[in-house]
C-alpha positions as CSV (number, residue, x, y, z in Angstrom):
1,X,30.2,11.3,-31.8
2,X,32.2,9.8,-29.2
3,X,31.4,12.3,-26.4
4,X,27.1,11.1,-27.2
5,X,28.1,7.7,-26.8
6,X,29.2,8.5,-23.5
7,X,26.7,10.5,-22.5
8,X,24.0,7.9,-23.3
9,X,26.1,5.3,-21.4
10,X,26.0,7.5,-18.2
11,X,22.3,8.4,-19.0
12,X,21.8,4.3,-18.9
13,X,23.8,3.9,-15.9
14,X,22.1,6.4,-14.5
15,X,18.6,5.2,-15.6
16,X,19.0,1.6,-14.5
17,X,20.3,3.1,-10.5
18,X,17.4,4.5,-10.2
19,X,15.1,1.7,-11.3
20,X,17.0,-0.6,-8.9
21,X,16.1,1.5,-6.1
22,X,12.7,-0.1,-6.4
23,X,13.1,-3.5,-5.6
24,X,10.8,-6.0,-3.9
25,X,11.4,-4.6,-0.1
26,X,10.8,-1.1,-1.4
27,X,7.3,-1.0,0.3
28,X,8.3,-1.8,3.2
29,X,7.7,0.5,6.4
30,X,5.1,3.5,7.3
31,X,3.2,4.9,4.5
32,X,0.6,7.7,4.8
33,X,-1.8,8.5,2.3
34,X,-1.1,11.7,0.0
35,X,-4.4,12.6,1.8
36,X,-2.8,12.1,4.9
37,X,-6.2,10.1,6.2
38,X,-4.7,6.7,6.6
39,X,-1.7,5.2,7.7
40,X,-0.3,1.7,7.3
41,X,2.8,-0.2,8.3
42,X,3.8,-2.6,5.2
43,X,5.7,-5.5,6.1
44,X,6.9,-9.4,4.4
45,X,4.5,-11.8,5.8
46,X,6.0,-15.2,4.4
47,X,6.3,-15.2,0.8
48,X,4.3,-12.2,0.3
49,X,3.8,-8.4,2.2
50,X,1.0,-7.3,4.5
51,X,0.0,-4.1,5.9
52,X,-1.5,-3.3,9.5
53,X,-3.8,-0.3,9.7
54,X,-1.6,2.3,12.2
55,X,-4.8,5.0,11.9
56,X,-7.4,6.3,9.5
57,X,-9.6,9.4,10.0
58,X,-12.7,7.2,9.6
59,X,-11.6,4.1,12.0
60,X,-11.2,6.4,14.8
61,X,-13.6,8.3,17.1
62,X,-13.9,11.9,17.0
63,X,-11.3,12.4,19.6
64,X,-8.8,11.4,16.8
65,X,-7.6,8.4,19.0
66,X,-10.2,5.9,20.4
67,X,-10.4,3.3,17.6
68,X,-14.1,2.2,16.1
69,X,-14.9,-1.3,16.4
70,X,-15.2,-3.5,13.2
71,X,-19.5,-3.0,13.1
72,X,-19.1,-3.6,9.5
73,X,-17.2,-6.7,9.3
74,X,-19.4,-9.7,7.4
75,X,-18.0,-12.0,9.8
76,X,-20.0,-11.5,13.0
77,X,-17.7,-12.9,15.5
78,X,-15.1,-9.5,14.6
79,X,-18.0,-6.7,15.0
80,X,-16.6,-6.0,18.4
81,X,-12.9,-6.2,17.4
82,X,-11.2,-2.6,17.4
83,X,-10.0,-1.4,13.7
84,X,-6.9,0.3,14.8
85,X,-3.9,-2.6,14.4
86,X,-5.3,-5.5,12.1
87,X,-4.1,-6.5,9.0
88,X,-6.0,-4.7,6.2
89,X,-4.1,-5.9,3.5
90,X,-2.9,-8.8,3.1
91,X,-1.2,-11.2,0.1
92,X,0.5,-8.8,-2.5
93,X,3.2,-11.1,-4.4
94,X,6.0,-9.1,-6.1
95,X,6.5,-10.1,-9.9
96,X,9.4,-8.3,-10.6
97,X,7.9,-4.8,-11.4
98,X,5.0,-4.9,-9.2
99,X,3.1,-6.3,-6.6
100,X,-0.3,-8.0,-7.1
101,X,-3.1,-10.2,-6.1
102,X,-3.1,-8.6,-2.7
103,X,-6.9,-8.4,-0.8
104,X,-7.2,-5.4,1.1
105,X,-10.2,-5.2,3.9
106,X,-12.4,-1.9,4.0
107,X,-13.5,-1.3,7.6
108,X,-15.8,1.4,7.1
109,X,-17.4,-0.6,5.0
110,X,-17.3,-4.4,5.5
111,X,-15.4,-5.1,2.1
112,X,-13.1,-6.9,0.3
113,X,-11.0,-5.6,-3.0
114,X,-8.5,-7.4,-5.2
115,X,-5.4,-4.5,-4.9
116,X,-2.3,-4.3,-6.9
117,X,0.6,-1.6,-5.9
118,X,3.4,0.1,-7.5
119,X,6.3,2.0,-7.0
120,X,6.7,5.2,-9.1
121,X,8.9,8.7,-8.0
122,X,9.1,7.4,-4.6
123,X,5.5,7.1,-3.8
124,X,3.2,3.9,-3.6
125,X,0.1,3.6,-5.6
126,X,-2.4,1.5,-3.8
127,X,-5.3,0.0,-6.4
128,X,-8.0,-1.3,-5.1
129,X,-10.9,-3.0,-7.0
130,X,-13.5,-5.8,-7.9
131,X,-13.1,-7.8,-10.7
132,X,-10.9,-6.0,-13.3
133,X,-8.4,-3.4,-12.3
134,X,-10.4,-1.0,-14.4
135,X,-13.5,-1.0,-11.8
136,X,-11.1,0.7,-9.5
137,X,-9.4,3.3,-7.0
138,X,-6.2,4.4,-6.9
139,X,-4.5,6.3,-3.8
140,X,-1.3,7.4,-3.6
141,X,1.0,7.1,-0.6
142,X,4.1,8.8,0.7
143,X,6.8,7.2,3.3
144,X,5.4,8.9,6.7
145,X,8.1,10.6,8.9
146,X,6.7,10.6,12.5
């Protein structure tokens, strides 16, 4: 009976280590998609985080390089601006457990989601959607090694 107790108390220790290792900085740095066809630095911007777009297969030209211009963008004065390095993402707040009410810009095509993202296993999960969290998408992310 004894030797269970302790066991469960090392479990717990255990248990709470590893959910400490996610804390609010935890996004923090280069992430590449588990599709590996975007890439995004996430840093704190002021109270909350950001993210610059480093490269996406679709923002770039077919030479894998050359970066498109924003065409897309709603607000006419940004058309000509080029996609590669602006700040896609901007305003997720950590709660605690999670960060939400972040707006993340879509280049290719001109629009705006609500996102939320999570840590889970040492990957970030990125949600993206318009109104409700249900009407979403979810990609998953891994720390990129260059």
């Amino acid at each position: 009976m004894k030797t269970a107790k302790i066991l469960f108390l090392i479990l717990l220790l255990m248990a709470s280590k590893i959910q400490a290792q996610v804390n609010e900085k935890s996004i923090v740095g280069v992430w590449e998609s588990d599709k590996k066809d975007v890439r995004m630095e996430f840093f704190k911007d002021g109270t909350s985080y950001s993210a610059k777009l480093l490269w996406g297969n679709l923002v770039v030209e077919k030479d894998g390089i050359t970066s498109k211009k924003d065409s897309k963008n709603p607000d006419a004065r940004l058309r000509t601006r080029n996609i590669l390095g602006i700040i896609s993402l901007t305003g997720l707040e950590w709660n605690g457990k999670e960060y939400t009410n972040g707006k993340i810009y879509d280049p290719p095509s001109g629009d705006t989601y609500t996102c939320k993202a999570w840590m889970e296993d040492g990957k970030l999960h990125l949600r993206g959607y318009l109104g409700i969290s249900l009407l979403g998408k979810t990609v998953t992310w891994h720390r990129y090694k260059s």
